[in-house]
N, C-alpha and C positions, 0 to 999 in steps of 0.2 A: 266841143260838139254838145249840141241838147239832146235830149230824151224829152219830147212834151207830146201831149193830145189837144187837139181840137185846132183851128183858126177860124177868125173873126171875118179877115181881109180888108179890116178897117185901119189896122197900124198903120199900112202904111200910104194911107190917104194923110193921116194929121202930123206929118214933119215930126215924128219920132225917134231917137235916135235905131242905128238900125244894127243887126246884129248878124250881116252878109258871113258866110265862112262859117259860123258857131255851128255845131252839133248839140241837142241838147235832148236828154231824155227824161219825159214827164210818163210818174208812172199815174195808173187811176183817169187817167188822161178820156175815158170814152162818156163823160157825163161830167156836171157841176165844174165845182172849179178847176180840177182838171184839165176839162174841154176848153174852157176859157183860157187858161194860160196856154196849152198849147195852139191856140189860134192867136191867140195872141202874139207868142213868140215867132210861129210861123212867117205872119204878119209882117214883120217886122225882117225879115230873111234868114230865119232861121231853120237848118234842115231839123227835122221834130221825129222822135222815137213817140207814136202813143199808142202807150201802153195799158191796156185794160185787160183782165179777167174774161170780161164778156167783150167775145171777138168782136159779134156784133156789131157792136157800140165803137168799138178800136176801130174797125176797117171803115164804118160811117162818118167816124172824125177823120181819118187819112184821106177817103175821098173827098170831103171836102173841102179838103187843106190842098190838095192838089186840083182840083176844081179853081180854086181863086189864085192857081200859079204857084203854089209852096209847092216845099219837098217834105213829103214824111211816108214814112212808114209804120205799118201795124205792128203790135208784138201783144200776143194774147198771152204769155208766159204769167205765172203766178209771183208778185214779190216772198211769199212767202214760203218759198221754196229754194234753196240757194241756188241751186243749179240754175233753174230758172231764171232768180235773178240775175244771174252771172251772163246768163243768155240774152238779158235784153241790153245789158251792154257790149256784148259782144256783138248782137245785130247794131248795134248804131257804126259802133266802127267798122263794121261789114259795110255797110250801105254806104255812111258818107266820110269814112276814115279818121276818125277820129269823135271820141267824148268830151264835149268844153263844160257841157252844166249837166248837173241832174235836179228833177224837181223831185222829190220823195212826198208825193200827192197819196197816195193809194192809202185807205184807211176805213177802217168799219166803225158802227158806231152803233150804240142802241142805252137805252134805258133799264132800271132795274136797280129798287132799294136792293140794301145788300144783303138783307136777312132771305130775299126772293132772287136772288143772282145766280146763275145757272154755271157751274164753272167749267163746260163745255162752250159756251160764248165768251167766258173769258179767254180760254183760251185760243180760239181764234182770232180775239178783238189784238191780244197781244202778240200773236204770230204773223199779223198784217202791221199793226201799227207802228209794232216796238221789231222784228222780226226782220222785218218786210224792209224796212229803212237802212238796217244794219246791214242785211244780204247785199241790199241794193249798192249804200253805198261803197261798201268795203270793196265790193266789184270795179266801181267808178273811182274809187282813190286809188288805186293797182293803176291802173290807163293813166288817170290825170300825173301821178307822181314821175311816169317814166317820160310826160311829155313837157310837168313841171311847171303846168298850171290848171286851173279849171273851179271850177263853181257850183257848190252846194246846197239850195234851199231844202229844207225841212219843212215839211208842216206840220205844227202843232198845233196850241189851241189854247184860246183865254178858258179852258176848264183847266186844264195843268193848274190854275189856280188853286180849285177846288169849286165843284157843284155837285146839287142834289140830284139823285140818281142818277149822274153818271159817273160813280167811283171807279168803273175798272178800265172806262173810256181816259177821263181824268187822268190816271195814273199814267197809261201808256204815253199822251201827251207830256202828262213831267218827261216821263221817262227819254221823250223825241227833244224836249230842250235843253235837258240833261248832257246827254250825248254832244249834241249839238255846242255846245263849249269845248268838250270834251275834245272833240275832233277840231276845232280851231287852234285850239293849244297844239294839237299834236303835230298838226299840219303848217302850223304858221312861216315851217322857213321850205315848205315844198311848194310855194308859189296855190296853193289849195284856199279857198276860201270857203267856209261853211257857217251859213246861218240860217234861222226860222221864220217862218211867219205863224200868227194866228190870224185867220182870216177869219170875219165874218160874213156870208152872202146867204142868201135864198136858194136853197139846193135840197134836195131832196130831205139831206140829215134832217133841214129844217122845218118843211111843212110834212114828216111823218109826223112830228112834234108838236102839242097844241101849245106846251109851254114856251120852246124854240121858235115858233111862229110870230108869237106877239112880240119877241124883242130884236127880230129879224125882218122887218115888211119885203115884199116881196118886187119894191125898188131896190133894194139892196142887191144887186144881179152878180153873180161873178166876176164880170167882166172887168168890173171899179177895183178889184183887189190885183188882176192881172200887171197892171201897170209896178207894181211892188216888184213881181217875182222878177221881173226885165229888171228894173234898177238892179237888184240885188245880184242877179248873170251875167251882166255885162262889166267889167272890167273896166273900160273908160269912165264909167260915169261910180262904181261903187268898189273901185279898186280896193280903197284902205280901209272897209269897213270886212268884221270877221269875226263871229263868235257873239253875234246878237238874235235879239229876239223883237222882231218887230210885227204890230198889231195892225188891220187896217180891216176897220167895216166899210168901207166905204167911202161915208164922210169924212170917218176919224184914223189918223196917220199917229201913230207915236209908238216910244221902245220901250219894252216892256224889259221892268227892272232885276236885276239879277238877283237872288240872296245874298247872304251876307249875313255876319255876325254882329250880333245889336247888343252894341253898351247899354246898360253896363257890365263888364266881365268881373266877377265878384274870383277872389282867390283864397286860398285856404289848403294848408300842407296836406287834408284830411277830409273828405267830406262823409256824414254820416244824416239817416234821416232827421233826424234834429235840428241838425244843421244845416240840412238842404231845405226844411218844411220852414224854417226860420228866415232864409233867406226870400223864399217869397214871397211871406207873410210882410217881410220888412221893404225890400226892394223891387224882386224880379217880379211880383206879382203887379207893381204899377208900368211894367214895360211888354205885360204879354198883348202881342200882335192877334187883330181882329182877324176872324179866317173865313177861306171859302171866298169864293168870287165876288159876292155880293158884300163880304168885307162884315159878319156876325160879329157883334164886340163878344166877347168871350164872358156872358155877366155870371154864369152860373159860377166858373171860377171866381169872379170877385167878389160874390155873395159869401163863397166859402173860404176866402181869403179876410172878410172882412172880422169877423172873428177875434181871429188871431192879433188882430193889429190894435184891437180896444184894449187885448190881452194882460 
């Protein structure tokens, strides 16, 4: 069963595969991409939990999810609350008897260097983001485990990379990819699949933002990333994939790479500052990785690495 908000009722005019029987709950569902994927999934025959904060906004994507012939239902409950959370899956299998996906949409977001960050916004960005996700799913693996299958999208975000002024946003997002593996390992032999997307569209996040705006045009619509979270819920068509992170603006489709430890691994019975400040004078300092999203080569350390190496 899904959890989602919104329908389009264009799925299933364009021979799409179809997702009859699935329950699935999208939280964040009553605006942006949200609303898109749960019209989307709708669309497509899927009974849809959407669930938003502002009822509002929920009860207007269910009406007209049922308006173009779907099933869904509101849930104004907060991710960030367990109980709550706990409650918007137990309305899905209330209504339409069982949980098959969840989408963990619901997510804040704002701006703010760090020297000016307010740590009352952090901690809400991290009790919806990071919070909100864990409540959410931990609820939906309990259901999926006792029926010994079901499906997991995350959303995260090509900032988990790292960007300017959104460090505490950023974070939470590692933090949803993080996870996000985490739970595929654990789950790998309960029939549970869980993976992320970072999507790019035109949503509100975007045009509060005069910087988020210009690298987002506002053809970039929700709608083009909906097509993702389907592959990645249904079962027939993305059975064996599980424990990924996949990106999609729109135009651009690809998986986004996992870390890893990067040769060369230097060994030493002992390491002491000498011996550490020597080594990347001599080595690790031609192997440090450019950071931050836009990919900064790191020159101030090679400035101060160079030095040493004329030495």
């Amino acid at each position: 069963m899904l959890v989602v908000t919104g329908l389009s009722g264009l799925a299933r005019e364009n021979g799409v595969s179809r997702m009859d029987g699935r329950a699935v709950v999208v939280t964040g569902a009553g605006r942006g991409l949200g609303e898109a994927f749960a019209e989307h999934l709708a669309g497509v025959g899927a009974a849809v939990v959407v669930n938003d904060v502002d009822a509002e906004r929920a009860r207007l994507v269910t009406a007209r999810i049922r308006a173009n012939g779907g099933a869904a239902v509101a849930s104004e409950h907060s991710v960030a609350d367990p109980e709550q959370a706990a409650a918007i899956v137990d309305l899905c299998v209330a209504e339409f008897g069982a949980i098959d996906g969840l989408v963990n949409n619901a997510g804040l977001n704002y701006e703010a260097l760090p020297w000016e960050d307010d740590p009352a916004r952090v901690r809400a960005v991290v009790e919806v983001n990071v919070l909100g996700v864990i409540y959410t799913g931990l609820a939906a693996i309990r259901r999926m485990r006792a029926a010994g299958s079901g499906s997991i999208v995350n959303v995260s975000s090509g900032a988990s990379l790292g960007q300017r002024t959104l460090g505490s946003y950023a974070a939470t997002k590692g933090a949803v990819s993080s996870l996000t593996s985490s739970w595929a390992l654990d789950l790998e032999d309960s029939g549970i699949r869980v993976n992320a997307i970072c999507p790019r569209a035109y949503t509100r996040m975007v045009w509060t933002s005069e910087r988020a705006s210009r690298q987002t045009p506002p053809e970039h619509t929700p709608d083009l990333v909906a097509p993702v979270v389907h592959f990645l819920l249904d079962d027939d068509r993305s059975g064996g994939i599980t424990g990924q992170v996949v990106r999609c603006t729109g135009p651009e489709l690809h998986v986004v790479g996992q870390p890893y430890l990067k040769a060369p691994i230097l060994h030493r019975d002992r390491w002491d500052v000498e011996t550490v400040t020597t080594a990347f004078a001599e080595v690790l300092g031609g192997h440090l990785e450019p950071y931050g999203l836009e990919k900064r080569p790191p020159a101030r350390l090679r400035k101060w690495l160079a030095p040493m190496r004329t030495a």
